[in-house]
N, CA and C atoms as an extended XYZ file, in Angstrom:
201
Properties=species:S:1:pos:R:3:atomname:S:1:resname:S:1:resid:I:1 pbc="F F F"
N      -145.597     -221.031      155.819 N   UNK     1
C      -144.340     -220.429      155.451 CA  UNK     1
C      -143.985     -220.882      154.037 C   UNK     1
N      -143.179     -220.082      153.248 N   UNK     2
C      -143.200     -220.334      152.085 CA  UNK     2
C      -141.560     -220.871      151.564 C   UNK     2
N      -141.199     -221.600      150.820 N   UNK     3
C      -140.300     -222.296      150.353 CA  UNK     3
C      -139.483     -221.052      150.485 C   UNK     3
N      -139.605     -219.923      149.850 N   UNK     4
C      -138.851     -219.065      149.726 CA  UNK     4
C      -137.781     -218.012      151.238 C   UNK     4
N      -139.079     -218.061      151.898 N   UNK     5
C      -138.860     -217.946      153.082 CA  UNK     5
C      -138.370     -218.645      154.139 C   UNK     5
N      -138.264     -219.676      154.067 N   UNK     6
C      -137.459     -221.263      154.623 CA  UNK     6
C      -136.037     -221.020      153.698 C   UNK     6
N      -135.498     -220.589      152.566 N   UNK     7
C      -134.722     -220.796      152.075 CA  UNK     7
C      -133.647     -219.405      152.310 C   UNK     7
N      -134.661     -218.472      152.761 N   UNK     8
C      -134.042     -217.215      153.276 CA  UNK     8
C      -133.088     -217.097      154.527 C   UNK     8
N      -133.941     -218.350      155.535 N   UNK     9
C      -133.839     -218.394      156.984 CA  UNK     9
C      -132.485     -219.299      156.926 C   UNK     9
N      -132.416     -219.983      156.122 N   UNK    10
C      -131.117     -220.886      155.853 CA  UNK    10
C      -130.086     -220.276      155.619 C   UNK    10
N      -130.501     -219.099      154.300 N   UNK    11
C      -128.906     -218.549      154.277 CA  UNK    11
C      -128.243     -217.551      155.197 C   UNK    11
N      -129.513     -217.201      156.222 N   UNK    12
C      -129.331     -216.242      157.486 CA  UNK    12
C      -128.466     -217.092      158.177 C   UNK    12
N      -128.822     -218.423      158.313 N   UNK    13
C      -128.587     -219.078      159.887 CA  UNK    13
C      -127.614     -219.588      159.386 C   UNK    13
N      -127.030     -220.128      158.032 N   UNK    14
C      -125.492     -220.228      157.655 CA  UNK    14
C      -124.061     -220.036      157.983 C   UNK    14
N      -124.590     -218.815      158.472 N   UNK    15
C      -122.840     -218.028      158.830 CA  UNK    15
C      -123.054     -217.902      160.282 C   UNK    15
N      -123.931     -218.454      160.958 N   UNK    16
C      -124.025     -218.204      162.747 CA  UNK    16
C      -123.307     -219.284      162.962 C   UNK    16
N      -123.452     -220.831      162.273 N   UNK    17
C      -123.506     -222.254      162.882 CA  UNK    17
C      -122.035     -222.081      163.398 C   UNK    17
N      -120.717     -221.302      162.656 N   UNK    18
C      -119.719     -221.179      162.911 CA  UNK    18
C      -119.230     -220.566      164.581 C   UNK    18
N      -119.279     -219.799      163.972 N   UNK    19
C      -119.477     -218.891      165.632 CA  UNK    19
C      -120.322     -219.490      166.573 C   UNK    19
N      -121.543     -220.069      166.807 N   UNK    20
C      -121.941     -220.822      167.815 CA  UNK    20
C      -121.551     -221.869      167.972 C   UNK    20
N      -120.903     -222.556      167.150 N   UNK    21
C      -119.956     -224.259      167.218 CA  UNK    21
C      -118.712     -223.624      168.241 C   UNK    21
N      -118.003     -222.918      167.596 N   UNK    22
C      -116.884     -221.897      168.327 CA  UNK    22
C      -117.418     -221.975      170.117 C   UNK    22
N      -118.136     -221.030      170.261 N   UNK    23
C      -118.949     -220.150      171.611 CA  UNK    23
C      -119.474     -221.843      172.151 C   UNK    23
N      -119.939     -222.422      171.843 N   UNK    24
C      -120.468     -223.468      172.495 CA  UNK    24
C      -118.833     -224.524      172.580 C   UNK    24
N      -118.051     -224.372      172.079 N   UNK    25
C      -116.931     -225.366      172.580 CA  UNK    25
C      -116.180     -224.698      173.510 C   UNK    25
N      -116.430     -223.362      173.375 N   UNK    26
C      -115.099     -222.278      174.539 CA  UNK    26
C      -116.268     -222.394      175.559 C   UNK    26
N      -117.475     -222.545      176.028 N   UNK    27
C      -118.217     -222.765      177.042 CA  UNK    27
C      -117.194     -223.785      177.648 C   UNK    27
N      -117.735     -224.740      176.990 N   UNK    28
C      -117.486     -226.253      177.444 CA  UNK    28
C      -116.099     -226.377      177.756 C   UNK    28
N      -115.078     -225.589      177.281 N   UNK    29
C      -114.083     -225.657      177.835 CA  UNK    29
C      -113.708     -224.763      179.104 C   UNK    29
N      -114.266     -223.941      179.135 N   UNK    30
C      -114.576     -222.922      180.174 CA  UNK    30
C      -115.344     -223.650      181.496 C   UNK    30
N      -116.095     -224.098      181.250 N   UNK    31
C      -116.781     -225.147      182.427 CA  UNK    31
C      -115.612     -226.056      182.864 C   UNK    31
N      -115.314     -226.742      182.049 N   UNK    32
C      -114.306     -228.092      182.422 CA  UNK    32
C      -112.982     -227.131      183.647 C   UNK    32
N      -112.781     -225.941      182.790 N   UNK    33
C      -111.728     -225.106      183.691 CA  UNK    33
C      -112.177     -224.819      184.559 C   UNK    33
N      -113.108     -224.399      185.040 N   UNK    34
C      -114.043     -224.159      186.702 CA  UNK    34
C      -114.242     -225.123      187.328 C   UNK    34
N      -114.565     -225.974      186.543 N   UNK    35
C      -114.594     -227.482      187.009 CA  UNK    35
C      -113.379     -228.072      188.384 C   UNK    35
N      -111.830     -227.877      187.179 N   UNK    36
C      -110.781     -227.999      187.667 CA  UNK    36
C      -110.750     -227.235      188.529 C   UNK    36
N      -110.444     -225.996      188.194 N   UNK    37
C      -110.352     -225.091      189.476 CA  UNK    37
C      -110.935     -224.891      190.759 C   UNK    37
N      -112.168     -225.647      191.276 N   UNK    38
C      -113.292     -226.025      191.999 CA  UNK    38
C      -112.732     -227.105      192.761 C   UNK    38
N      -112.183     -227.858      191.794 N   UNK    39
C      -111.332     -229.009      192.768 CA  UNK    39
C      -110.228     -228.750      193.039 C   UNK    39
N      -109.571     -228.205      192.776 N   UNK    40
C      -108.103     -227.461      193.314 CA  UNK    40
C      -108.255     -226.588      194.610 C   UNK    40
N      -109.314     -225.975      194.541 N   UNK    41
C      -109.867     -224.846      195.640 CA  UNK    41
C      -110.551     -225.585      197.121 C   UNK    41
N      -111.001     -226.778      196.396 N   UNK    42
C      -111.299     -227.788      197.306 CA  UNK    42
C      -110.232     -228.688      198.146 C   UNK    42
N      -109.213     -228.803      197.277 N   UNK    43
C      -108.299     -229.342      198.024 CA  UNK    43
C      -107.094     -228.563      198.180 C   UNK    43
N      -106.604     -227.494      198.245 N   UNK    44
C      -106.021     -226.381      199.114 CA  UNK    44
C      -106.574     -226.097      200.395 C   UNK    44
N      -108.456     -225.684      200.144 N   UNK    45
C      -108.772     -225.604      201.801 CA  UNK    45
C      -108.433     -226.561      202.910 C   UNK    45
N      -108.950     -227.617      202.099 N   UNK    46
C      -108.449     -229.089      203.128 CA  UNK    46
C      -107.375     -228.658      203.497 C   UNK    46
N      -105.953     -228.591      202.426 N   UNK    47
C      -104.911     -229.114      202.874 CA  UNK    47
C      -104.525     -227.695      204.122 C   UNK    47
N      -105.078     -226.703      203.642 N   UNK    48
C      -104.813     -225.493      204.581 CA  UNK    48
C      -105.500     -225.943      206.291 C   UNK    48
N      -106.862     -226.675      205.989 N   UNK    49
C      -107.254     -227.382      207.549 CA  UNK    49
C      -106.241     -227.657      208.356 C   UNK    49
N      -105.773     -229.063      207.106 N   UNK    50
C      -105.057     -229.805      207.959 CA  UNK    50
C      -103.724     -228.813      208.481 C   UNK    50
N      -103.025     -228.189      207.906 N   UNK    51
C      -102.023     -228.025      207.983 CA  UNK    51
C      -102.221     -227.290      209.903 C   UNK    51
N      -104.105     -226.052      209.510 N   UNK    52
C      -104.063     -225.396      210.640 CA  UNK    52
C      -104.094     -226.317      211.864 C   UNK    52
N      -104.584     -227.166      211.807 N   UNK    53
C      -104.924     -228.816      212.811 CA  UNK    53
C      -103.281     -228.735      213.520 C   UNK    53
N      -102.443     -229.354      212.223 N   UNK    54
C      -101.237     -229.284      212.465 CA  UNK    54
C      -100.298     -228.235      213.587 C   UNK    54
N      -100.424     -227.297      212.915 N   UNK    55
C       -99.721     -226.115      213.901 CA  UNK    55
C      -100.135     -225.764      215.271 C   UNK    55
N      -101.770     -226.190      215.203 N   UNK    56
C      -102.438     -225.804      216.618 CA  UNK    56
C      -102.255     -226.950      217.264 C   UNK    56
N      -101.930     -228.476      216.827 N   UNK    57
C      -101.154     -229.733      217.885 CA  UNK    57
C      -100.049     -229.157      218.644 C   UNK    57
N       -99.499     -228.324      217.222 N   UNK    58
C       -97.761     -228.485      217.461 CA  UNK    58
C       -97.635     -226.929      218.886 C   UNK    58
N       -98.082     -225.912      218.468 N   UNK    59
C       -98.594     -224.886      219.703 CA  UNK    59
C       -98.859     -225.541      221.005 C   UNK    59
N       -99.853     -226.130      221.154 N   UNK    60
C      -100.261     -226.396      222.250 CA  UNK    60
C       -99.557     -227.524      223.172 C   UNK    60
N       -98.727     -228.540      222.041 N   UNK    61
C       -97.549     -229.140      222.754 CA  UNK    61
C       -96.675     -228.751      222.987 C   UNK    61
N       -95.993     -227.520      222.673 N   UNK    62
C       -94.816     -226.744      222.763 CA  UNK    62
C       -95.420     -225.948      224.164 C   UNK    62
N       -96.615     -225.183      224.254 N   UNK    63
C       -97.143     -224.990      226.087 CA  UNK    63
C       -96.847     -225.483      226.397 C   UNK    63
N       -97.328     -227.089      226.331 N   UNK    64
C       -96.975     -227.939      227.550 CA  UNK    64
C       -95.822     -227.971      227.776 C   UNK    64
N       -94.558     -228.290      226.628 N   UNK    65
C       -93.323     -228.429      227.566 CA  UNK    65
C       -92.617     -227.252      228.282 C   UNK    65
N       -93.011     -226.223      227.575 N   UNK    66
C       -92.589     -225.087      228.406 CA  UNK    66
C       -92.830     -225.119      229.814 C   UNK    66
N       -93.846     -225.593      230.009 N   UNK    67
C       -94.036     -225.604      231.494 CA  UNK    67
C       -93.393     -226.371      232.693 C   UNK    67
């Protein structure tokens, strides 16, 4: 490859580094947000378990005293 041609490829790849510095930090922030959101989603189901746990105690003790 020739000096000239190495020096071509430079002033091509110049004006990308911007925009991929950009695109590669909105990834990374984009991940971190799925991230979060992954654990939020994780702990809603739980808390939705428990809660169903909850109501189906509270049901099935309310049978009983009815009776």
């Amino acid at each position: 490859m020739k000096v000239s041609e190495v020096r071509e490829l430079r002033a091509e790849a110049l004006p990308l580094r911007e925009p991929v510095a950009r695109l590669t930090a909105t990834g990374e922030h984009l991940a971190a947000q799925l991230q979060d959101t992954r654990a939020e989603l994780k702990e809603t189901r739980e808390d939705g378990r428990a809660l169903q746990a909850e109501l189906l105690a509270l049901t099935r003790h309310d049978g009983k005293a009815k009776k």
